[in-house]
C-alpha positions as CSV (number, residue, x, y, z in Angstrom):
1,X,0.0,0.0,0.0
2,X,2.8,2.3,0.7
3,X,4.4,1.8,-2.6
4,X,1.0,2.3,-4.3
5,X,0.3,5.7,-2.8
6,X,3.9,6.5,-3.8
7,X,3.3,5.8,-7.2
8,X,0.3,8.1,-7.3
9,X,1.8,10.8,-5.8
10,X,4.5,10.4,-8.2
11,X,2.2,10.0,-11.0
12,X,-0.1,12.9,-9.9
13,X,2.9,15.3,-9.9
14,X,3.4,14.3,-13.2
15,X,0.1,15.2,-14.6
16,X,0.2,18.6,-12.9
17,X,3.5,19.5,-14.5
18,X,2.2,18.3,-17.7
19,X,-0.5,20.2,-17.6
20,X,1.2,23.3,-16.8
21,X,3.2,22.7,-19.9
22,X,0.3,22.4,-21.9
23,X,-0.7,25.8,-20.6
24,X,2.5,27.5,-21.6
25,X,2.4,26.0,-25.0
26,X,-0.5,26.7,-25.4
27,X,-0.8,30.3,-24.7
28,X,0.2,32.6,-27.4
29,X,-0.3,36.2,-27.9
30,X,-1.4,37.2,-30.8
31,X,0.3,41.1,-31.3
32,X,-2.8,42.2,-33.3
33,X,-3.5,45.1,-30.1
34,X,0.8,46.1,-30.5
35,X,0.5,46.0,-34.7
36,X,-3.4,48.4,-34.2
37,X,-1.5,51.0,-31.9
38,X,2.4,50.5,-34.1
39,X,0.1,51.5,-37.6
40,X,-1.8,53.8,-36.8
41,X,0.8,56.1,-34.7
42,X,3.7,55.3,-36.6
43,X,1.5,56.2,-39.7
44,X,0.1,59.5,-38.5
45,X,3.4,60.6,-36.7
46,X,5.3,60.2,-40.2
47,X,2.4,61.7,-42.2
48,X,2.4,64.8,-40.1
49,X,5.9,65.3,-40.0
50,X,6.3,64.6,-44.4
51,X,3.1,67.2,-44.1
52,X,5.4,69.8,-42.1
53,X,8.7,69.5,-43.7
54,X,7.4,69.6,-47.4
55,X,4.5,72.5,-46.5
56,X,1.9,70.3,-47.8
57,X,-1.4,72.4,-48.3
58,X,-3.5,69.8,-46.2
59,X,-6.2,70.8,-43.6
60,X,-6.8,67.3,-42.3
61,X,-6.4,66.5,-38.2
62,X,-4.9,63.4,-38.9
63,X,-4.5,62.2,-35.5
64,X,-8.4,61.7,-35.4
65,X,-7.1,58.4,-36.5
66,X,-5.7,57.3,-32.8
67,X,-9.8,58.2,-31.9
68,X,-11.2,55.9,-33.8
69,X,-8.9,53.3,-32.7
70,X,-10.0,53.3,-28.9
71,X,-12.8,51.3,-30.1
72,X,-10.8,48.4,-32.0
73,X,-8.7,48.3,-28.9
74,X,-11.1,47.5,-26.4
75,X,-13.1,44.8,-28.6
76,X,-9.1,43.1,-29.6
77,X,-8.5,42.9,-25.7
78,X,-12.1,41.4,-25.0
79,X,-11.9,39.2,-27.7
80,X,-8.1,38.0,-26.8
81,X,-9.0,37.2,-23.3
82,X,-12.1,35.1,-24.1
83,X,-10.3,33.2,-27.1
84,X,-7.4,32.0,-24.8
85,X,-7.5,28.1,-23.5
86,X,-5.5,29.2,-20.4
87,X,-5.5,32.4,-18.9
88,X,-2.8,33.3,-17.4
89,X,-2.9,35.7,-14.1
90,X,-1.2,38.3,-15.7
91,X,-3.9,38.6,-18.3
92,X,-5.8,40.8,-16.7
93,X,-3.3,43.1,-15.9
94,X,-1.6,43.9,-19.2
95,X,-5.2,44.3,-21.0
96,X,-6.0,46.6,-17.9
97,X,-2.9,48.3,-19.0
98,X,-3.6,49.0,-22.9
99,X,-7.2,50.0,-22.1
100,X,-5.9,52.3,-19.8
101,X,-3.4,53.7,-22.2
102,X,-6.0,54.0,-25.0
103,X,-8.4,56.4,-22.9
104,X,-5.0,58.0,-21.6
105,X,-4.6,58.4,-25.1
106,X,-8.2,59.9,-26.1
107,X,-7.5,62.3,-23.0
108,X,-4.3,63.7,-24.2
109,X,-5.5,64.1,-28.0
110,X,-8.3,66.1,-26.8
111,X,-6.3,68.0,-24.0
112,X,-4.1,69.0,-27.5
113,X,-7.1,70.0,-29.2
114,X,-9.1,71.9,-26.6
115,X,-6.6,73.4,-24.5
116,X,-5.4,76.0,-26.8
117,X,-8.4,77.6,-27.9
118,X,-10.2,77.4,-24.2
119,X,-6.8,79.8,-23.0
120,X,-7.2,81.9,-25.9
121,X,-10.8,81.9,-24.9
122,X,-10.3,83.4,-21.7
123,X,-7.5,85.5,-22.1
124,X,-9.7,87.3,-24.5
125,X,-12.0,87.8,-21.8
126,X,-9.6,89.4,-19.7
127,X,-9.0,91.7,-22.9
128,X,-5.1,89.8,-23.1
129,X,-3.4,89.6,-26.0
130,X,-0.2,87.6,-27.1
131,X,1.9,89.1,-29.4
132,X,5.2,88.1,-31.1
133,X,8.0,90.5,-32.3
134,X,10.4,89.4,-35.4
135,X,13.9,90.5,-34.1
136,X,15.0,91.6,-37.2
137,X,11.7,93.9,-38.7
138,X,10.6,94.8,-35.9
139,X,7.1,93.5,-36.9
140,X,4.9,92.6,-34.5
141,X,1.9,90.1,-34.9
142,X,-0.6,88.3,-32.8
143,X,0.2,84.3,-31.7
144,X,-2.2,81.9,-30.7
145,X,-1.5,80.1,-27.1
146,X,0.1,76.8,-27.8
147,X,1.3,73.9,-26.1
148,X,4.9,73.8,-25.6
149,X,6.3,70.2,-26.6
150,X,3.1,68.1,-26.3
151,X,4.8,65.5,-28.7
152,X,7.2,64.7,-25.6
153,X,4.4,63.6,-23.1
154,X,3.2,61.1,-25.6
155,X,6.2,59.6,-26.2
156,X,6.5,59.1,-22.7
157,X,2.5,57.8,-22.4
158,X,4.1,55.6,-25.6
159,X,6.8,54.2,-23.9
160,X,4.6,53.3,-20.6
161,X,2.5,50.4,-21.5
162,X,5.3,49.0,-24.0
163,X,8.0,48.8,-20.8
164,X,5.4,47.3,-18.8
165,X,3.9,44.9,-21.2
166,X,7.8,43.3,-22.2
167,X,8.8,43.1,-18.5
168,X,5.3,41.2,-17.3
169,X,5.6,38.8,-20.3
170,X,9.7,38.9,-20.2
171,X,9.3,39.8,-24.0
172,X,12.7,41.7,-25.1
173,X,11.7,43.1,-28.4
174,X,9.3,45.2,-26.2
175,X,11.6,46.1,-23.9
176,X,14.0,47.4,-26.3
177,X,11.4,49.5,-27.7
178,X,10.2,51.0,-24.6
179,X,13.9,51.6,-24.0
180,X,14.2,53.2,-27.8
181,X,10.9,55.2,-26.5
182,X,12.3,56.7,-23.6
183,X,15.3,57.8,-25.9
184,X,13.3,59.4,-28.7
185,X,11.6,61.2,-25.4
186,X,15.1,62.6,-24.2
187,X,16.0,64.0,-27.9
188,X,12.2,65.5,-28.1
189,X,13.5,67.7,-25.7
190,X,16.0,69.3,-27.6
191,X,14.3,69.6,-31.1
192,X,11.5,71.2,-32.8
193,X,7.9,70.0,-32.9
194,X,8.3,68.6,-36.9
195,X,11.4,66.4,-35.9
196,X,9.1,65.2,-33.0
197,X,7.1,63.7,-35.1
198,X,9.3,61.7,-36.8
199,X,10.7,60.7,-33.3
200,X,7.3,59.2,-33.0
201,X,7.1,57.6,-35.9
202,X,10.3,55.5,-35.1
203,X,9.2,55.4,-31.4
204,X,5.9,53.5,-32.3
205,X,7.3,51.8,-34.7
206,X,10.2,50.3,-32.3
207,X,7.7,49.4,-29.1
208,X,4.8,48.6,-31.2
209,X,5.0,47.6,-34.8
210,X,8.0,45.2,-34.9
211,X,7.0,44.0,-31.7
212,X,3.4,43.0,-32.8
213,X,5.0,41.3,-36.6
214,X,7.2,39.2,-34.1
215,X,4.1,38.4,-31.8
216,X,1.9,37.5,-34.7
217,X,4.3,35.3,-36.2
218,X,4.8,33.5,-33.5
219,X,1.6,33.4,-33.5
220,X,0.4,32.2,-36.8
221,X,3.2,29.2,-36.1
222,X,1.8,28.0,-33.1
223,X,-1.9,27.8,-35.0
224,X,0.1,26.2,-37.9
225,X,1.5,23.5,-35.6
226,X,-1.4,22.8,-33.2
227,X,-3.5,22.1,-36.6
């Protein structure tokens, strides 16, 4: 009897630690949420800086674009979690984190949007105007209030759920691109807001796009092989 109960012990620790390899293997993620946020910013940061450094004629917000894709967000992180055969306790937390960062997002796009016009709103209340003086004429002309280097607070909101994402899942690609993130952040500091833009573009590009190809190949093999 004593050798029996052994055995089943033994054979019971066996089948856990299967088991809990089948889980790993059988958890993938699929980099679609990395490859929404990588396209669209990467896209709209490098549109608006080719718009600003060849003076295109264009009256389009193009950053309406990270709006609209709030709602894709949500529905991949909801739709991820259900499809999974083992959730993993983590789960939770890194989809709590890119919903998160995808209002933060909304709230900052409209802060850019709103904030500039509500202070010129009430500084023309107070009858105060903001004028600018060219050095060399002498010319003096009215300026709107603007926000100085707003492009550096997203790159830091960018680089945010990236770093946290790669060091939950241990996922180096990630990590390196929040680090690339935090650097395009530093040199935002120093440069005008068109070169910002393209510091974007490469930041999302880094911590998101390549990041979410690498994911969804992985991906696509494991389908491949569990078929």
């Amino acid at each position: 009897m004593p050798e029996q109960k052994s055995l089943t012990e033994q054979e019971s620790l066996r089948i856990i630690a299967e088991m809990m390899q089948k889980v790993k293997s059988d958890y993938y993620e699929t980099g679609v949420g990395a490859l929404l946020w990588g396209a669209v910013v990467g896209f709209c940061s490098l549109f608006t800086f080719l718009r600003l450094y060849f003076k295109w004629d264009i009256d389009i917000d193009i950053w309406m674009l990270t709006l609209f894709a709030i709602v894709p967000q949500v529905w991949i992180s909801i739709k991820e979690s259900r499809a999974r055969k083992a959730k993993l306790r983590d789960d939770n937390a890194v989809n709590t984190v890119w919903i998160i960062f995808a209002v933060t997002m909304f709230c900052l796009t409209f802060y850019q949007n709103i904030a500039s016009t509500t202070a010129a709103d009430l500084l023309a209340d107070q009858h105060i105007a903001l004028m600018q003086k060219n050095t060399i004429t002498g010319e003096i002309t009215p300026i709107t209030p603007f926000i100085p280097s707003i492009s550096s607070l997203f790159l830091m909101v960018y680089a945010m759920p990236t770093m946290i994402t790669g060091l939950i899942r241990k996922f180096k690609p990630m990590i390196i691109g929040g680090i690339i993130c935090y650097i395009c952040f530093v040199v935002s500091c120093f440069t005008s807001g068109m070169f910002d833009m393209l510091l974007s573009s490469i930041a999302a590009i880094s911590c998101w796009l390549i990041p979410g190809l690498i994911l969804q190949k992985r991906y696509r093999k494991s389908r491949s092989g569990n078929v």
